[in-house]
TILUMSE-120402 format. One record per atom (N, C-alpha, C, CB): x, y, z; chain; residue in one letter; residue number from 0. Coordinates in Angstrom, 2 decimals, decimal comma, padded with zeros to 5 digits. Atoms other than C-alpha are relative to their C-alpha. Glycine has a CB too. Example, Ala and Ser with C-alpha at 12.3 -4.5 7.8 and 13.67 -1.06 7.14 Angstrom:
// residues 2
SITE|000,89|-001,19|000,00|A|A|0
SITE|012,30|-004,50|007,80|A|A|0
SITE|000,90|001,20|000,00|A|A|0
SITE|-000,99|000,03|001,25|A|A|0
SITE|-000,82|-001,19|-000,06|A|S|1
SITE|013,67|-001,06|007,14|A|S|1
SITE|-000,77|001,09|000,73|A|S|1
SITE|000,41|000,46|-001,42|A|S|1
END
This chain:
// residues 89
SITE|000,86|-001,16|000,00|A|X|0
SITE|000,00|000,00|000,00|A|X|0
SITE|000,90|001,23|000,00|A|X|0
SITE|-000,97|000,00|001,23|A|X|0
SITE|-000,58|-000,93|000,18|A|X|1
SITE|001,12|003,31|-000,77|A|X|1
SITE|-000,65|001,63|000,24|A|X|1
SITE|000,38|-000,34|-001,14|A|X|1
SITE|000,22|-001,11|-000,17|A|X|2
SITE|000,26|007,03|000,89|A|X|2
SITE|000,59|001,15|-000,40|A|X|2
SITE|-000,07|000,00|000,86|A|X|2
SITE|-000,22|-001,14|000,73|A|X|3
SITE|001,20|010,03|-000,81|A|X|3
SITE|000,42|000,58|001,21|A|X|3
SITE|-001,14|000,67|-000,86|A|X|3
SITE|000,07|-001,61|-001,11|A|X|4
SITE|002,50|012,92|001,51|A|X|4
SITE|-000,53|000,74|-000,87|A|X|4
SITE|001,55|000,89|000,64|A|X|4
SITE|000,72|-000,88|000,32|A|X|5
SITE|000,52|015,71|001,10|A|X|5
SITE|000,69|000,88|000,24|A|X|5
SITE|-001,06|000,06|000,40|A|X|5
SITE|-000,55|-000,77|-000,53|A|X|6
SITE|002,89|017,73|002,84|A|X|6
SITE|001,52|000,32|-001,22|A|X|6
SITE|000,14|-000,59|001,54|A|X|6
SITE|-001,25|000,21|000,51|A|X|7
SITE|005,87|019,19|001,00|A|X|7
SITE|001,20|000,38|000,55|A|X|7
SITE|000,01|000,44|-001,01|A|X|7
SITE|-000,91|-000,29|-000,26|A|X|8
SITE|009,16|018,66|001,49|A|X|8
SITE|001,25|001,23|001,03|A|X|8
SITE|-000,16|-000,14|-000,84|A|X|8
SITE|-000,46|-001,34|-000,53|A|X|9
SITE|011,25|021,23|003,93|A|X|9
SITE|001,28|000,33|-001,03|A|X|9
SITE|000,47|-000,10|001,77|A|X|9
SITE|-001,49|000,31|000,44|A|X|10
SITE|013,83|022,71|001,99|A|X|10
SITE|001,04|000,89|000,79|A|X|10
SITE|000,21|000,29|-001,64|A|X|10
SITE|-001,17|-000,12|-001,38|A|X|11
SITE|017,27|022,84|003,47|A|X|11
SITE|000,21|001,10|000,48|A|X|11
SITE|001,40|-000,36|-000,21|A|X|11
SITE|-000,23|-001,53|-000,36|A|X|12
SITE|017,46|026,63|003,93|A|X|12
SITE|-000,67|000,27|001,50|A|X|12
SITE|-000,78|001,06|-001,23|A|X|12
SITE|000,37|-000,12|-001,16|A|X|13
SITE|014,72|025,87|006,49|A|X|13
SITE|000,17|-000,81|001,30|A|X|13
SITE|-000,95|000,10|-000,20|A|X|13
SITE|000,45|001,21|-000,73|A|X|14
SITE|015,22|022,58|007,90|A|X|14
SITE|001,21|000,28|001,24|A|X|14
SITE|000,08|-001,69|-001,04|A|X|14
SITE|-001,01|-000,20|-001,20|A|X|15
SITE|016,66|023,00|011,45|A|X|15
SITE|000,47|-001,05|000,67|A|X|15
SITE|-000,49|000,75|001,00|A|X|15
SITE|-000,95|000,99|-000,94|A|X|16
SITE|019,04|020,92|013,13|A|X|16
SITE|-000,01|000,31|001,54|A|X|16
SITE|001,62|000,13|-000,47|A|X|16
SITE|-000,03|000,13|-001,37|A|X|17
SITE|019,41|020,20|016,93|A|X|17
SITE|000,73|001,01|000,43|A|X|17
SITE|000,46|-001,21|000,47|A|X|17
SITE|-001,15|-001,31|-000,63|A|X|18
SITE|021,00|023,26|019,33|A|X|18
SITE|000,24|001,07|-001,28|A|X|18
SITE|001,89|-000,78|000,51|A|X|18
SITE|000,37|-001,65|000,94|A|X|19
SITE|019,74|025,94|016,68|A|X|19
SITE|001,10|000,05|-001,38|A|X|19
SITE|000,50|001,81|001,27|A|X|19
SITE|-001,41|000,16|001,70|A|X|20
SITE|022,62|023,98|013,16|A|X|20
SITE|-001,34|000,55|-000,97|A|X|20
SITE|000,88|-002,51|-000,77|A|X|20
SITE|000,93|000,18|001,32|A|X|21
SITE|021,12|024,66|009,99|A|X|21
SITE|000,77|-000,58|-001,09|A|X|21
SITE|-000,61|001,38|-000,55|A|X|21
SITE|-000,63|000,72|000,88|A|X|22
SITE|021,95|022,50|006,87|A|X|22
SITE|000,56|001,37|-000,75|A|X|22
SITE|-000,97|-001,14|-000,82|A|X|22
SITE|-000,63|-000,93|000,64|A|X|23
SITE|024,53|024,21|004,59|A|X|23
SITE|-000,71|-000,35|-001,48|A|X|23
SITE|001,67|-000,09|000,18|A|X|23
SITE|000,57|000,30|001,29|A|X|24
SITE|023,52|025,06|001,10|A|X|24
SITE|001,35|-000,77|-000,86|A|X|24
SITE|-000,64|001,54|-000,76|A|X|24
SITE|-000,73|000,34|000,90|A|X|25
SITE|026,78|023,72|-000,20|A|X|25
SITE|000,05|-001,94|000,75|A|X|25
SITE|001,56|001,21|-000,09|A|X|25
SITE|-000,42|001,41|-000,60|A|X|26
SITE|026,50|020,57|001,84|A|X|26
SITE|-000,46|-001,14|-001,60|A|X|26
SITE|-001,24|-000,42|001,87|A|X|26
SITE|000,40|001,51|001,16|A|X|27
SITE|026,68|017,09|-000,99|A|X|27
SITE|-001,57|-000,63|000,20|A|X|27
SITE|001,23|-001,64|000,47|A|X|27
SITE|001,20|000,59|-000,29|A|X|28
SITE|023,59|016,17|000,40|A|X|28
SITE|-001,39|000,20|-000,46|A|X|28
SITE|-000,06|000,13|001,03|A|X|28
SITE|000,80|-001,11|000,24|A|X|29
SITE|021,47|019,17|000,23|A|X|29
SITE|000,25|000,16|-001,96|A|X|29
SITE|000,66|001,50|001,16|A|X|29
SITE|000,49|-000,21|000,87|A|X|30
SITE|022,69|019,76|-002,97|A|X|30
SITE|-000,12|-001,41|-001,16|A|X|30
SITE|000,64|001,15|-000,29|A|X|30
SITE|000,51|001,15|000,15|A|X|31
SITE|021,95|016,00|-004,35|A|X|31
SITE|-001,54|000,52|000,29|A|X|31
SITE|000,69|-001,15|000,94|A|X|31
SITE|001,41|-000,37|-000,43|A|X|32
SITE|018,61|016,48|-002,92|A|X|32
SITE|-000,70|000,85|-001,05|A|X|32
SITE|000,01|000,80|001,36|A|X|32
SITE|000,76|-001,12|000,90|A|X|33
SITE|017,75|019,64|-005,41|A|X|33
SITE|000,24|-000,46|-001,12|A|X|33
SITE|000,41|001,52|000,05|A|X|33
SITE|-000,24|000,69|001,48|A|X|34
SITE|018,95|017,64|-008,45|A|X|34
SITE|-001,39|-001,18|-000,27|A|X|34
SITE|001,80|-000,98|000,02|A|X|34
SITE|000,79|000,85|000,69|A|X|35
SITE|016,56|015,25|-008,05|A|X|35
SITE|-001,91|000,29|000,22|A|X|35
SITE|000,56|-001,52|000,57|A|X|35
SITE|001,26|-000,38|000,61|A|X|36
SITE|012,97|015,82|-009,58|A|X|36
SITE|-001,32|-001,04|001,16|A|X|36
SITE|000,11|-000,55|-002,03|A|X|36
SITE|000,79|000,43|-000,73|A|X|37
SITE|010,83|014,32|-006,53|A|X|37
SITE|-001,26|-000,63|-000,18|A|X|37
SITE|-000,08|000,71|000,54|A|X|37
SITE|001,59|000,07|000,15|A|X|38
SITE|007,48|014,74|-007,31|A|X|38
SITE|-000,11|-001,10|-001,59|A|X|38
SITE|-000,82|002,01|-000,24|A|X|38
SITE|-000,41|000,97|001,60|A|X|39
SITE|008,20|013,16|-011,10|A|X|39
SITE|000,15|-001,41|000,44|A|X|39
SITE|001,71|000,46|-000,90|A|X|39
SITE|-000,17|002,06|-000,45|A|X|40
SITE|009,37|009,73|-009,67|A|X|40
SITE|-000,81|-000,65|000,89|A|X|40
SITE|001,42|-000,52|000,82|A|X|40
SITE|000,57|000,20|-001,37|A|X|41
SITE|007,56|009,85|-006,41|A|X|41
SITE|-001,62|-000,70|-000,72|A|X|41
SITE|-000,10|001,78|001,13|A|X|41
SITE|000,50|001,00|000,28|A|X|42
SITE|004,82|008,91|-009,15|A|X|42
SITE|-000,73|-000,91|-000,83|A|X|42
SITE|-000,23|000,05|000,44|A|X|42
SITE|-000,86|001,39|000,47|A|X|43
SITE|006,44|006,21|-010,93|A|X|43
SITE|-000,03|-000,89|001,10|A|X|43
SITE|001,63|000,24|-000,40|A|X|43
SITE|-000,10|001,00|-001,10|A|X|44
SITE|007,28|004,82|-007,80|A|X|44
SITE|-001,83|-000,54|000,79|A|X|44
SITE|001,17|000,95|001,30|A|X|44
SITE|001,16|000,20|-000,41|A|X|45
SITE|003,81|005,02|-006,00|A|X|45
SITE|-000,98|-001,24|-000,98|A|X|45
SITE|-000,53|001,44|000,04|A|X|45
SITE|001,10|000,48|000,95|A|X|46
SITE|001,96|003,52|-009,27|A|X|46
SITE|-000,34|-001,66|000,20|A|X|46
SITE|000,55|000,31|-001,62|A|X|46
SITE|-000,42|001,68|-000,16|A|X|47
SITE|003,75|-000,02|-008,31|A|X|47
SITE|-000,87|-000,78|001,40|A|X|47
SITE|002,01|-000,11|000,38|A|X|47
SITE|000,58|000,32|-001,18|A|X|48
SITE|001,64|-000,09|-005,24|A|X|48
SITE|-001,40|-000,35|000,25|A|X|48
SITE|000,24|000,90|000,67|A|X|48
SITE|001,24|-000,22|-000,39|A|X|49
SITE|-001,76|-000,99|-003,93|A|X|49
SITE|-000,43|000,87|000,69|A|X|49
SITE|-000,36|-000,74|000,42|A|X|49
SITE|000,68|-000,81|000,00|A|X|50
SITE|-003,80|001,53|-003,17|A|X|50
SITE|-001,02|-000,07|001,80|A|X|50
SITE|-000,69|-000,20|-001,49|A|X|50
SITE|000,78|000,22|-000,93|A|X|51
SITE|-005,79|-000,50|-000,57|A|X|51
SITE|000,42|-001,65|001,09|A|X|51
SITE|-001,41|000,05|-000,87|A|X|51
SITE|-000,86|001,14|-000,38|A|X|52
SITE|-003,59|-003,72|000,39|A|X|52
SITE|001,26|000,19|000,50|A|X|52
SITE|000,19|-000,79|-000,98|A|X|52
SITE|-001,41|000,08|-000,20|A|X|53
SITE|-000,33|-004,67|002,38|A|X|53
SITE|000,28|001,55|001,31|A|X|53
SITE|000,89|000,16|-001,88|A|X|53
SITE|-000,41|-000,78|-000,70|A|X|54
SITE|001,55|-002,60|004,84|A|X|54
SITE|000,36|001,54|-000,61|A|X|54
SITE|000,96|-000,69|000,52|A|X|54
SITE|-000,06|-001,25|000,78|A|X|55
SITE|001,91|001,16|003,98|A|X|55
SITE|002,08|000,02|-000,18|A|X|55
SITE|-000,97|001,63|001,16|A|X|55
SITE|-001,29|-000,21|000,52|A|X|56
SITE|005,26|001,61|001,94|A|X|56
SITE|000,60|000,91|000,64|A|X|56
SITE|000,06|000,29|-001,27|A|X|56
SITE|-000,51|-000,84|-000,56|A|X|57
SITE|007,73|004,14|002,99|A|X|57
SITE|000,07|001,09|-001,40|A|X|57
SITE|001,30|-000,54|000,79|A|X|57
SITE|000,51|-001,13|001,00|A|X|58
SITE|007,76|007,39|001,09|A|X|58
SITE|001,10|-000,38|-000,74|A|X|58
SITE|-000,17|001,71|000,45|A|X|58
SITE|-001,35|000,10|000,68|A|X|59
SITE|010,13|007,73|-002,06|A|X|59
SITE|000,94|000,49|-000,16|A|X|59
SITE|000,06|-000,07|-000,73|A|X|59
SITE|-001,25|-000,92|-000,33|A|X|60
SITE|012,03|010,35|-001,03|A|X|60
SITE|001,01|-000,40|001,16|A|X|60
SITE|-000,54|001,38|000,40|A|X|60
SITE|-000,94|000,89|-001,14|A|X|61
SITE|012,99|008,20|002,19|A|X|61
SITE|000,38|-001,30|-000,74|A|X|61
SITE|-000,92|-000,47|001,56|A|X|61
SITE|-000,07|000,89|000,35|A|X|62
SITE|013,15|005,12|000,13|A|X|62
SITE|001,39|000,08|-001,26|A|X|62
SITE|-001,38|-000,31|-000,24|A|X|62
SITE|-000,57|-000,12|001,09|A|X|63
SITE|015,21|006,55|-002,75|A|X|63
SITE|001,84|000,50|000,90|A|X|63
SITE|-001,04|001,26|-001,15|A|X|63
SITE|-000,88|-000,38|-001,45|A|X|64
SITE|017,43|008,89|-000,12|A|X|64
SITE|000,76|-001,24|001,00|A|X|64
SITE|-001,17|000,75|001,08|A|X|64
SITE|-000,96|000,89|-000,61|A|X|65
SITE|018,58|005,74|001,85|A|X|65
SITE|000,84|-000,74|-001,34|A|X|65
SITE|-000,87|-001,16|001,04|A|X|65
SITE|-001,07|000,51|001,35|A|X|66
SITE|019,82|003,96|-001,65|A|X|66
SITE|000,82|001,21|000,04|A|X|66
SITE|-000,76|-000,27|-001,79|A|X|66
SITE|-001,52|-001,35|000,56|A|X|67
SITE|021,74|006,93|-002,50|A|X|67
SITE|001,14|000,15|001,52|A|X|67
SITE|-000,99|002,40|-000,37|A|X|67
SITE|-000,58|-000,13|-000,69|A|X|68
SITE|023,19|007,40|000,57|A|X|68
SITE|001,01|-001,67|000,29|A|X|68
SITE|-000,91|000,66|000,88|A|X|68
SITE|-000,70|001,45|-000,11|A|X|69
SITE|023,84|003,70|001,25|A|X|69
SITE|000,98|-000,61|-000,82|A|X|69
SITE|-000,86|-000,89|-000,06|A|X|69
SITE|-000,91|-000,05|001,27|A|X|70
SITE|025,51|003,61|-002,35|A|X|70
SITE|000,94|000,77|000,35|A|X|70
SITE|-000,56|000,48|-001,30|A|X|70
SITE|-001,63|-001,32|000,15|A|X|71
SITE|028,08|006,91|-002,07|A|X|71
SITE|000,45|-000,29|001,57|A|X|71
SITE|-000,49|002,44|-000,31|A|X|71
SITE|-001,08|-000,03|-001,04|A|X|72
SITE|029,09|005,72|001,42|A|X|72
SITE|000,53|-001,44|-000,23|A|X|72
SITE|-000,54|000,32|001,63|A|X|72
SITE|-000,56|001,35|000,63|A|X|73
SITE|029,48|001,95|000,01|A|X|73
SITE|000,00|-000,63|001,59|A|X|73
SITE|001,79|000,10|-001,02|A|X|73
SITE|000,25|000,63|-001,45|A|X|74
SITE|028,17|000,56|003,50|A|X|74
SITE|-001,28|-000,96|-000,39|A|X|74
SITE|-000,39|001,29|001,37|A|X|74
SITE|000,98|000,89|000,00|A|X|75
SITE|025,80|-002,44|003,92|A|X|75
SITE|-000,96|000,61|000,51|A|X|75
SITE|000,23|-001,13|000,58|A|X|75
SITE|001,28|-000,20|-000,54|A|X|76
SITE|022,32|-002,67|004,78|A|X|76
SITE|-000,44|000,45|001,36|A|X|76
SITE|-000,49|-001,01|-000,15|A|X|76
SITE|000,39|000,07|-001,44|A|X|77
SITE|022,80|-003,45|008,34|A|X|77
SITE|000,80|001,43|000,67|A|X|77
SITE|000,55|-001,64|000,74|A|X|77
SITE|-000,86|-001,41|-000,29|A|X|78
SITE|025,63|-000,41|008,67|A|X|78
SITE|-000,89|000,96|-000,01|A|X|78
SITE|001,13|000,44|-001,05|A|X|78
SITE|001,15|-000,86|000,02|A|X|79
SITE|022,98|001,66|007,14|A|X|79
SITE|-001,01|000,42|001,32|A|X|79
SITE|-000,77|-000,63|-000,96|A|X|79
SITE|000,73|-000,11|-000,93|A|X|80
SITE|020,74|001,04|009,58|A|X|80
SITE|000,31|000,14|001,54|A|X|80
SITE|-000,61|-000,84|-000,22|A|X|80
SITE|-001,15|-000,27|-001,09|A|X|81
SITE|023,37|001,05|012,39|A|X|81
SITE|-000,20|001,65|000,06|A|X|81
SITE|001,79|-000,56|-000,55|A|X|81
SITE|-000,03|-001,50|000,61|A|X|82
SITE|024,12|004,88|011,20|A|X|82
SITE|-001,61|000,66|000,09|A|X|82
SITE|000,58|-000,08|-001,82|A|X|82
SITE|001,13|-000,20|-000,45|A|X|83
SITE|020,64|005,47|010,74|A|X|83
SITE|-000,72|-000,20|001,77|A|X|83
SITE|-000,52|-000,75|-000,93|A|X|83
SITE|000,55|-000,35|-001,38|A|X|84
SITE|019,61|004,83|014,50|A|X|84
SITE|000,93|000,29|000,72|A|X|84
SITE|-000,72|-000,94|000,67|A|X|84
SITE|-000,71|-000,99|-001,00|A|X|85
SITE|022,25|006,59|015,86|A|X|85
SITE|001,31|-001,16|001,10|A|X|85
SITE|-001,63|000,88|001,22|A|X|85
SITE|-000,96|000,55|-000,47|A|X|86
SITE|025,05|003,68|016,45|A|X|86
SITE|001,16|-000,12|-000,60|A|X|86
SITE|-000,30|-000,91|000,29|A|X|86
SITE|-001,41|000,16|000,41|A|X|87
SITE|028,81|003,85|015,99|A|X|87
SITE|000,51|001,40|-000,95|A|X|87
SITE|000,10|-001,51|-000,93|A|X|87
SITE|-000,86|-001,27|000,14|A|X|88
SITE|029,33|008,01|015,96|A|X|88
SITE|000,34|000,14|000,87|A|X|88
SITE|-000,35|001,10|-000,36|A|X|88
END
């Protein structure tokens, strides 16, 4: 199953970090992020889904966003997810 956000995106200029950081506009991340056409794939991706069946998918901006990341740091699945909940910084 697949839910749309309705909501859009923060972009990085606003998105605030912990103890008052803000993302940099030159950060690799941020600007990755503005290269890619969101809404355009987001649905491509969605179309593959049921509508009314199955567990709700994860969005494709989180779904696409962990590949990419998981790719350009060349770390496994389980690392990923290590990193992702906040083990081994």
């Amino acid at each position: 199953m697949y839910r749309k956000e309705e909501s859009t995106p923060i972009p990085a200029s606003s998105f605030e970090l912990p103890f008052e950081g803000k993302l940099l506009s030159d950060n690799r991340w941020v600007i990755m992020a503005d290269l890619i056409p969101w809404t355009e794939f987001e649905s491509e991706y969605s179309s593959g889904f049921s509508t009314e069946m199955g567990a709700p998918a994860k969005s494709f901006r989180m779904a696409l966003g962990a590949l990419i990341i998981k790719e350009k740091l060349g770390i496994s699945d389980l690392r990923f997810n290590e990193l992702k909940n906040g083990a081994g910084f």
